[in-house]
MARMAR-451257 format. One record per residue: x, y, z of N, C-alpha, C in turn; residue number from 1. Coordinates in Angstrom, 1 decimal, decimal comma, padded with zeros to 4 digits. Example, Ala and Ser with C-alpha at 12.3 -4.5 7.8 and 13.67 -1.06 7.14 Angstrom:
2
+--------+--------+--------+--------+--------+--------+--------+--------+--------+-----+
|   n.c1 |   n.c2 |   n.c3 |  ca.c1 |  ca.c2 |  ca.c3 |   c.c1 |   c.c2 |   c.c3 |   n |
+--------+--------+--------+--------+--------+--------+--------+--------+--------+-----+
|  013,2 | -005,7 |  007,8 |  012,3 | -004,5 |  007,8 |  013,2 | -003,3 |  007,8 |   1 |
|  012,8 | -002,2 |  007,1 |  013,7 | -001,1 |  007,1 |  012,9 |  000,0 |  007,9 |   2 |
+--------+--------+--------+--------+--------+--------+--------+--------+--------+-----+
***
This chain:
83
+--------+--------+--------+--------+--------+--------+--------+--------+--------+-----+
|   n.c1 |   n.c2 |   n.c3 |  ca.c1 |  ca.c2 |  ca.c3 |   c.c1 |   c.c2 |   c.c3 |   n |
+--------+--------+--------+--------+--------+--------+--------+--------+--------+-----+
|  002,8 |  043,2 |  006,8 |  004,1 |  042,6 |  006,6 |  004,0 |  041,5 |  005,5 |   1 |
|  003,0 |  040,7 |  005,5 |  003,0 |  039,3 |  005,1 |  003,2 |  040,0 |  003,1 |   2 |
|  002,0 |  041,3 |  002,8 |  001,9 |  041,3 |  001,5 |  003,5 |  041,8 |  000,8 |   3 |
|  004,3 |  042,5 |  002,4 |  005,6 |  042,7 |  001,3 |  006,6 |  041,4 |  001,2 |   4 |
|  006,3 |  040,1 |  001,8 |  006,6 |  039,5 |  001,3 |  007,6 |  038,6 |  002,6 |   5 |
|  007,2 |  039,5 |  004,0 |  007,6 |  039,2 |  005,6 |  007,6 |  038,1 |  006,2 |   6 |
|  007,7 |  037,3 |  006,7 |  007,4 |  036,2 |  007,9 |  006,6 |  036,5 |  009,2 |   7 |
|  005,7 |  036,8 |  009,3 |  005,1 |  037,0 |  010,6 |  004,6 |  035,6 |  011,7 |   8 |
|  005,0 |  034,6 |  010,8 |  004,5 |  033,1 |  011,6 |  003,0 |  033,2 |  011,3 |   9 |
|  002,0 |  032,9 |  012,5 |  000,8 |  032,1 |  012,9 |  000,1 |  033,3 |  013,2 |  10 |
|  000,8 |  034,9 |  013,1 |  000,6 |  036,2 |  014,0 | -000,9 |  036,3 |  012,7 |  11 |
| -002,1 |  036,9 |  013,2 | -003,2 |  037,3 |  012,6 | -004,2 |  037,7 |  013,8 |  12 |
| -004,5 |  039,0 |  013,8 | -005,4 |  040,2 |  014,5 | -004,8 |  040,3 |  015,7 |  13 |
| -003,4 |  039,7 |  016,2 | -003,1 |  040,3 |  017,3 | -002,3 |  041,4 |  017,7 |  14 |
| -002,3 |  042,3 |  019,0 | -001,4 |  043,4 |  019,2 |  000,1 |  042,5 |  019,3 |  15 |
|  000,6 |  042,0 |  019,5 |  002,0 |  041,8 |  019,1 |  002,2 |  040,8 |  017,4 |  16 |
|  002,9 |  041,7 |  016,8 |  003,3 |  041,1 |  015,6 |  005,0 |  040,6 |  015,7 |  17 |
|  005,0 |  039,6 |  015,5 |  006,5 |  039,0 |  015,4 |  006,9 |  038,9 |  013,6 |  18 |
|  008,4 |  040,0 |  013,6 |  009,0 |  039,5 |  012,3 |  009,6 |  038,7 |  012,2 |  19 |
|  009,6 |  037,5 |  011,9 |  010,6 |  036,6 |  012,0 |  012,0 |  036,7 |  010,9 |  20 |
|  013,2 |  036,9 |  011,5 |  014,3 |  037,0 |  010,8 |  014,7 |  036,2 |  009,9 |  21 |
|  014,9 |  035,1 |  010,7 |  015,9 |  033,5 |  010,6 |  017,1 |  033,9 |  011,3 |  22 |
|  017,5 |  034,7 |  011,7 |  018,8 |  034,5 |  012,1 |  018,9 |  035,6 |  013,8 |  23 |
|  019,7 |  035,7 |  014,7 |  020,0 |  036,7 |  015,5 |  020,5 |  037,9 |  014,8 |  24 |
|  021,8 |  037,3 |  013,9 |  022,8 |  038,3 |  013,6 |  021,0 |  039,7 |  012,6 |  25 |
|  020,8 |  038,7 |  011,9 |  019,5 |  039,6 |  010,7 |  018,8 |  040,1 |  012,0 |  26 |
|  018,2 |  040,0 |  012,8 |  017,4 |  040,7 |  013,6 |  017,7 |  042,1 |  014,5 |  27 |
|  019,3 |  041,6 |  015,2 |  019,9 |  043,3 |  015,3 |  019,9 |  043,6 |  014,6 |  28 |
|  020,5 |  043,7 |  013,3 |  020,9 |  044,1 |  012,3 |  019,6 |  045,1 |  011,6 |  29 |
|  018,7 |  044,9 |  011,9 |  017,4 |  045,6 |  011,4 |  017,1 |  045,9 |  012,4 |  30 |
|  017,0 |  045,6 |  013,6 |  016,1 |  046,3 |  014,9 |  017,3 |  047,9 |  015,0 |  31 |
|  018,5 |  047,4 |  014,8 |  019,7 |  049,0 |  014,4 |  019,1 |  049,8 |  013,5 |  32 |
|  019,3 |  049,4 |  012,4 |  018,3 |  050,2 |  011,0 |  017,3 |  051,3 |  011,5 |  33 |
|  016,0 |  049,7 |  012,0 |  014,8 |  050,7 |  012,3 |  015,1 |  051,9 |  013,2 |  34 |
|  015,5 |  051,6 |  014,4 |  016,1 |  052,4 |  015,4 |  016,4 |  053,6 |  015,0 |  35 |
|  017,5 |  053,9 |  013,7 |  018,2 |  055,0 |  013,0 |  017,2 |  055,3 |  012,1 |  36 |
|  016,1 |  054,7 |  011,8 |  014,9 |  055,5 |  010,9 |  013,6 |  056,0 |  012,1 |  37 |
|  014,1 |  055,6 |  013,3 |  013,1 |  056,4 |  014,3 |  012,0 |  055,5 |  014,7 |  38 |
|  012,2 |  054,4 |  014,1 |  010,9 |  053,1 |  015,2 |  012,2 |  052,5 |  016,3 |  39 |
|  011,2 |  052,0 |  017,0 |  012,1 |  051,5 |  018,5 |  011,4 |  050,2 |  018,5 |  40 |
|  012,4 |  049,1 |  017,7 |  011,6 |  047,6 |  018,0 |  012,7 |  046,4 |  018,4 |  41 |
|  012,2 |  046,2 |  019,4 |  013,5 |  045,2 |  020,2 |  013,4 |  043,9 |  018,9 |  42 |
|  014,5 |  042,9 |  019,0 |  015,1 |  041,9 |  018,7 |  014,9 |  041,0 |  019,7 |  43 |
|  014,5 |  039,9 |  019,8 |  014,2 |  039,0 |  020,3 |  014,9 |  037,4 |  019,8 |  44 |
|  016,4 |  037,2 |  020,5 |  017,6 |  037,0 |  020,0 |  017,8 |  035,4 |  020,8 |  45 |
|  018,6 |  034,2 |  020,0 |  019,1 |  033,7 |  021,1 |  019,8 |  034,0 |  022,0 |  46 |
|  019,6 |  033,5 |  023,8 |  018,7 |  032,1 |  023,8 |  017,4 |  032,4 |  024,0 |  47 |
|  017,0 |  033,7 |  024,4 |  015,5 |  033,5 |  024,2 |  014,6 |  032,9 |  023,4 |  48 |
|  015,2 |  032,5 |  021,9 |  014,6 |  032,0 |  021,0 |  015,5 |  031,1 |  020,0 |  49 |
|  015,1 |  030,1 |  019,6 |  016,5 |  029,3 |  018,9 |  016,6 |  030,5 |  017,9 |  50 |
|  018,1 |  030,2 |  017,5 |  018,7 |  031,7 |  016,0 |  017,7 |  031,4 |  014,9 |  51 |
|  017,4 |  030,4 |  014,5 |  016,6 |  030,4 |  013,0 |  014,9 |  031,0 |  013,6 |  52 |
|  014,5 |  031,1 |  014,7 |  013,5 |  031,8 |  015,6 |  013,4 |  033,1 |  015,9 |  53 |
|  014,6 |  033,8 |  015,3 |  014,6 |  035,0 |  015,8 |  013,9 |  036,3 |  015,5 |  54 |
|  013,7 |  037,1 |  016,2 |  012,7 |  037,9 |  015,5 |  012,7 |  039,5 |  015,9 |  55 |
|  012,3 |  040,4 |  015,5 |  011,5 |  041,4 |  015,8 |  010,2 |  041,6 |  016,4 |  56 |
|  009,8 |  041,8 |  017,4 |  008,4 |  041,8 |  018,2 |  007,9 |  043,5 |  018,4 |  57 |
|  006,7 |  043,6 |  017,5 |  006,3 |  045,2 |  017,1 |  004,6 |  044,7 |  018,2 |  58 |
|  004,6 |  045,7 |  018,9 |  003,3 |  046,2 |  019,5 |  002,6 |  047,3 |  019,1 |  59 |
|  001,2 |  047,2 |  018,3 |  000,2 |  047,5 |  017,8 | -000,8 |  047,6 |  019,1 |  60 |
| -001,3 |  048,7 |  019,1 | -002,2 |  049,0 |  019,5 | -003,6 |  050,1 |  019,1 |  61 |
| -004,5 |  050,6 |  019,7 | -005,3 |  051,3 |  019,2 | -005,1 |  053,0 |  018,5 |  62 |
| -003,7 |  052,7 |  019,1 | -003,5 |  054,3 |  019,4 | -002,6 |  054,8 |  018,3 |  63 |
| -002,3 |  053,6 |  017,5 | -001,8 |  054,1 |  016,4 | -002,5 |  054,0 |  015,0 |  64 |
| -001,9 |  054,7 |  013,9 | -003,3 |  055,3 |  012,9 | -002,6 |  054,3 |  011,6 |  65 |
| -003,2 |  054,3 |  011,0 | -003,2 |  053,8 |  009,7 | -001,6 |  054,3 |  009,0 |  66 |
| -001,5 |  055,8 |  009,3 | -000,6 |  056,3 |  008,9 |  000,6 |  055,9 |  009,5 |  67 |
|  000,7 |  055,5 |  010,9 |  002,1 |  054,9 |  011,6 |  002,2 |  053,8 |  010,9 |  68 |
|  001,2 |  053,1 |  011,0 |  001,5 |  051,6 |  010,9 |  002,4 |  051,6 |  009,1 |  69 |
|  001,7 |  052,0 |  008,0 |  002,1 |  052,4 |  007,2 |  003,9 |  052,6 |  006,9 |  70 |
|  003,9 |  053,9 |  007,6 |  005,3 |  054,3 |  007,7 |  006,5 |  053,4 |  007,9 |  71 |
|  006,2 |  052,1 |  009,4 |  006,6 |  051,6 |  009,8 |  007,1 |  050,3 |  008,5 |  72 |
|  006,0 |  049,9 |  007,8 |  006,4 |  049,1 |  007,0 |  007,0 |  049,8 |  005,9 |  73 |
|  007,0 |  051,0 |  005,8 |  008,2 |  051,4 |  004,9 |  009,7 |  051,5 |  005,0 |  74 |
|  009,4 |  051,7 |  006,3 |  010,8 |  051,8 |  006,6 |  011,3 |  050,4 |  006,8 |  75 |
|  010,8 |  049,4 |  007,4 |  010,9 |  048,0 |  007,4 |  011,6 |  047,4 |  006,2 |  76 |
|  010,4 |  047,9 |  005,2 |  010,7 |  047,0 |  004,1 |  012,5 |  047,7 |  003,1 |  77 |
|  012,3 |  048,9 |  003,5 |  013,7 |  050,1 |  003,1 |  014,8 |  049,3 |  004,0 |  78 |
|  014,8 |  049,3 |  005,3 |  015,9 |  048,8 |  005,7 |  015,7 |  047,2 |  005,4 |  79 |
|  015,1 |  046,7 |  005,5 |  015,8 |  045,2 |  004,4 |  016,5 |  044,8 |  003,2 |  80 |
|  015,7 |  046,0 |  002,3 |  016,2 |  046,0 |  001,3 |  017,6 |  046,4 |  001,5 |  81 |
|  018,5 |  047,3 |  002,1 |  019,7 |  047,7 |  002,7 |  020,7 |  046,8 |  003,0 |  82 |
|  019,9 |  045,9 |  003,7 |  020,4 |  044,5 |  004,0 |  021,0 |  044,4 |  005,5 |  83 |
+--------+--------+--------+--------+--------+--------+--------+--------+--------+-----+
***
């Protein structure tokens, strides 16, 4: 995330990566996107988190390949660009 230019915070070698939005409204707004391009990644929204805190929370684990992970940031970076 970080090289296309993402917010991941303090996130480095662990299985949950947080994208940080800034906002609630931006974080549905792309957690819908992804959803309609076939990843399933919750939003993580006020008040769970103050709004300029809000985020996307993706779980990595072993079991997925180079090639998911890949995909995932394309579509990420595709639906941002969308807006």
């Amino acid at each position: 995330f970080r090289s296309r230019g993402f917010d991941v915070g303090a996130s480095v070698g662990r299985a949950i990566v947080p994208l940080l939005t800034g906002s609630s409204l931006k974080a549905g707004r792309l957690s819908d996107a992804l959803f309609r391009r076939g990843v399933n990644v919750q939003p993580i929204v006020y008040p769970a988190v103050p709004d300029r805190s809000a985020r996307l929370r993706f779980f990595v684990s072993a079991a997925h390949t180079a090639e998911d992970i890949a995909a995932v940031l394309d579509a990420v970076s595709a639906a941002a660009r969308e807006g």
